[in-house]
C-alpha positions, 0 to 999 in steps of 0.5 A, spaced: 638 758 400 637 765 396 637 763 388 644 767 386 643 771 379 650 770 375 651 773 369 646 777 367 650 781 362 645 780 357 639 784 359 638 780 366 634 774 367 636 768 370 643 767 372 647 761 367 652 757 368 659 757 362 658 750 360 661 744 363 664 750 368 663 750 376 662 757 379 665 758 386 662 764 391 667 765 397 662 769 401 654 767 399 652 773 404 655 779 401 652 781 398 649 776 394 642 774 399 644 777 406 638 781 409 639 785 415 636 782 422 634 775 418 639 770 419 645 768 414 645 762 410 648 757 412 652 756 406 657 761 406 661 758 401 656 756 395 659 752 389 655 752 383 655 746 378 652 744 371 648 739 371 650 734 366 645 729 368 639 733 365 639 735 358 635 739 354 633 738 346 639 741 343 643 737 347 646 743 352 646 741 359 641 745 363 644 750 368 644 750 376 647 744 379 649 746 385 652 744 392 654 749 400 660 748 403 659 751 410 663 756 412 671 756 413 669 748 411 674 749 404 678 755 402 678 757 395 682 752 392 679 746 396 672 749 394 675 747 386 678 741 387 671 739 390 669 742 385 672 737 379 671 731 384 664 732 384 663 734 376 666 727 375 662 724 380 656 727 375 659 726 368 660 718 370 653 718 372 651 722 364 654 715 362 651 711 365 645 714 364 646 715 357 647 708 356 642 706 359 637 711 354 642 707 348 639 700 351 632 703 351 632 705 344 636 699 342 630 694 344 624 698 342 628 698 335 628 691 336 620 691 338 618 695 332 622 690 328 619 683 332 612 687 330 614 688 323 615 680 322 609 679 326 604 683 321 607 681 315 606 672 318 599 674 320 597 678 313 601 671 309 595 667 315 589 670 313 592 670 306 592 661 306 584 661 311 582 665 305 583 659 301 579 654 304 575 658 307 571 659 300 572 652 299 567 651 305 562 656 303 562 653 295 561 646 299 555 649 303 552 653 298 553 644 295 550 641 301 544 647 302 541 645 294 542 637 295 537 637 301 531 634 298 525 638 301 521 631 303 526 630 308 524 629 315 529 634 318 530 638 312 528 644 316 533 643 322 539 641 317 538 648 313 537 651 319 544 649 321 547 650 314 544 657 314 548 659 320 555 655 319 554 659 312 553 666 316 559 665 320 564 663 315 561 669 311 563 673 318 569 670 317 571 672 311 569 680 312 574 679 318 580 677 314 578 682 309 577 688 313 585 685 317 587 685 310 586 691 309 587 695 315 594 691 315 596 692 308 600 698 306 596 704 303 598 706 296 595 713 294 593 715 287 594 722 289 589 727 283 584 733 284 578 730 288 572 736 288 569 733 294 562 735 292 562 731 287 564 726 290 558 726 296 553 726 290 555 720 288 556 716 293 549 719 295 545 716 289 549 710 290 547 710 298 540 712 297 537 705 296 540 702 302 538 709 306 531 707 304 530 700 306 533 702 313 528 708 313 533 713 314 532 719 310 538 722 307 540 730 305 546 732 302 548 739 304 554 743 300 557 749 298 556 753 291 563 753 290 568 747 289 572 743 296 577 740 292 583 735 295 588 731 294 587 725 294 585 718 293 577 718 290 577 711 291 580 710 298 577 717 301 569 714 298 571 708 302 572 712 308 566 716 307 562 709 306 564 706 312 562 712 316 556 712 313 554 706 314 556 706 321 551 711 322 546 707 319 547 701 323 546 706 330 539 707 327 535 701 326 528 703 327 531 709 322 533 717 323 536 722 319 543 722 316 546 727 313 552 729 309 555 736 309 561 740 306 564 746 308 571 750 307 573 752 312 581 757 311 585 751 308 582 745 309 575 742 308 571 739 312 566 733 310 561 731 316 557 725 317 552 727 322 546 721 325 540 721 328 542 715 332 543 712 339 549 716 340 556 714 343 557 713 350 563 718 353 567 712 356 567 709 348 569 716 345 576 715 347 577 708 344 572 709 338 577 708 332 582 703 336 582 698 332 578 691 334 574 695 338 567 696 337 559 698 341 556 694 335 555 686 336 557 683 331 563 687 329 570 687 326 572 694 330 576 695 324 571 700 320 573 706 324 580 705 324 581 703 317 578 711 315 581 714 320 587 710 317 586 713 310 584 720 312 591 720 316 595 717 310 592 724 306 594 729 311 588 730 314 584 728 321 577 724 323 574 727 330 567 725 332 562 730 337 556 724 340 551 726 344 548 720 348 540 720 345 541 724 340 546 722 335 554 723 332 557 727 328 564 724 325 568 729 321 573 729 316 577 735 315 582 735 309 588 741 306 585 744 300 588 743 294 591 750 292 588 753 286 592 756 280 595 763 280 591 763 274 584 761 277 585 766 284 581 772 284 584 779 283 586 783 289 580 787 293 575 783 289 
């Protein structure tokens, strides 16, 4: 069937339709697609109807419903009166549909809101294991000290007691990563100079680097990358990237830490010399409760990139499967006062 072009008053393009408005055509061959020595359609008569059943954003229904009726079928006055049947026909079914939308939010409402209590039940949970939990290593940290040393199986008992105490102090990092990784964020929002800020927390990692054989540089720019921010929870964020590059180097490495600005944003990298991640893995790496090292919570990752979200910012990674990771955290600059801009031209 040849594609009709309607109203074209307003500098061509594709035919519309007046909202809500059926068109009918008494004769679609002339002189609307007919072509000498090919074939006439075989709908002489065409009846164009919007199509209330597909919306776009703003709420219009799109243009082009249509339907043939063969030729001597209908008259003119039937071809309408289809017409009106069939526009029914279609604005019962945009009821039905629209119904059925109405329900669907209605019940992902009511799944956001179950989550909700869900959340809020497991964080008061791990509120009360917390409690006894410490209750368990006092007692074992107790149980360790009473062992008299002559005992014959002083060694085997310590042995346990060291494990069970390890456990438990697992289980208590798990619960307070949940706690935080549940809990709502609050920002103290100040000027955070970001070069200031990789110093600091260069001095406070070295010797942690150093006892794990990685070498630490620390590379920024002359001027200041300011942010803001929260300086706590953002030096959170960078720790726990740093110590995750660590951990992908146990025999040591390189990790070195960058600021750099970039238009209206800064971007901080913390860049390893590990083991790398594997494709399959990149795709998951900050879910939460996921993680390629035995032994993690899964929580570190997705708690920083959490935090860089909440700051209006972005955490990507690029790793390379034997050479290393590089995480990056970009962030908006604050902007700086009209008094403290440079002169145009200079």
């Amino acid at each position: 069937m040849p594609r009709y072009m309607l109203d074209r008053s307003r500098g061509g393009g594709r035919g519309r339709l007046p909202r809500h408005t059926p068109l009918c055509v008494p004769d679609a061959t002339i002189p609307h697609g007919g072509q000498p020595g090919k074939p006439k359609p075989r709908a002489a008569k065409v009846l164009l109807l919007p199509d209330v059943t597909r919306r776009r954003r703003d709420g219009a229904s799109t243009p082009g419903g249509f339907c043939g009726i063969t030729s001597g079928m209908y008259g003119f006055a039937g071809g309408l009166l289809v017409g009106l049947l069939a526009g029914g026909v279609l604005a019962a079914l945009a009821a039905v549909l629209q119904y059925r939308r109405s329900l669907c939010l209605q019940q992902r409402a009511k799944q956001a809101e179950r989550l909700a209590e869900l959340g809020t039940l497991a964080g008061g949970l791990a509120h009360e294991i917390k409690n006894p939990l410490s209750t368990v290593q006092v007692n074992l940290q107790l149980m360790q000290e009473d062992i008299p040393a002559d005992h014959p199986s002083s060694s085997r008992l310590l042995s346990r007691l060291t494990t069970t105490q390890r456990e438990t102090a697992r289980l208590r990092d798990i619960l307070d990563d949940f706690l935080r990784y549940a809990g709502r964020l609050e920002l103290d929002r100040r000027p955070v100079d970001l070069n200031r800020m990789l110093e600091e927390m260069a001095d406070f990692f070295h010797p942690q680097a150093s006892q794990q054989r990685v070498q630490l540089r620390v590379r920024k720019p002359e001027e200041p990358a300011v942010v803001n921010g929260d300086e706590k929870l953002l030096k959170q964020a960078l720790l726990n990237l740093m110590l995750n590059g660590t951990q992908a180097m146990p025999t040591g490495g390189e990790l070195i830490l960058s600021v750099r600005r970039n238009g209206r944003e800064a971007r901080l990298d913390v860049v390893d010399t590990g083991s790398g991640i594997a494709p399959e893995a990149l795709s998951r790496i900050f879910d939460a409760y996921y993680s390629t090292r035995k032994g993690g919570t899964g929580l570190g990752l997705a708690m920083t990139r959490r935090i860089i979200e909440e700051h209006g910012g972005r955490l990507t990674v690029q790793s390379e499967v034997g050479k290393g990771s590089d995480f990056a955290i970009h962030l908006p600059l604050l902007a700086a006062p009209q008094g403290n801009q440079p002169p145009a031209g200079r």
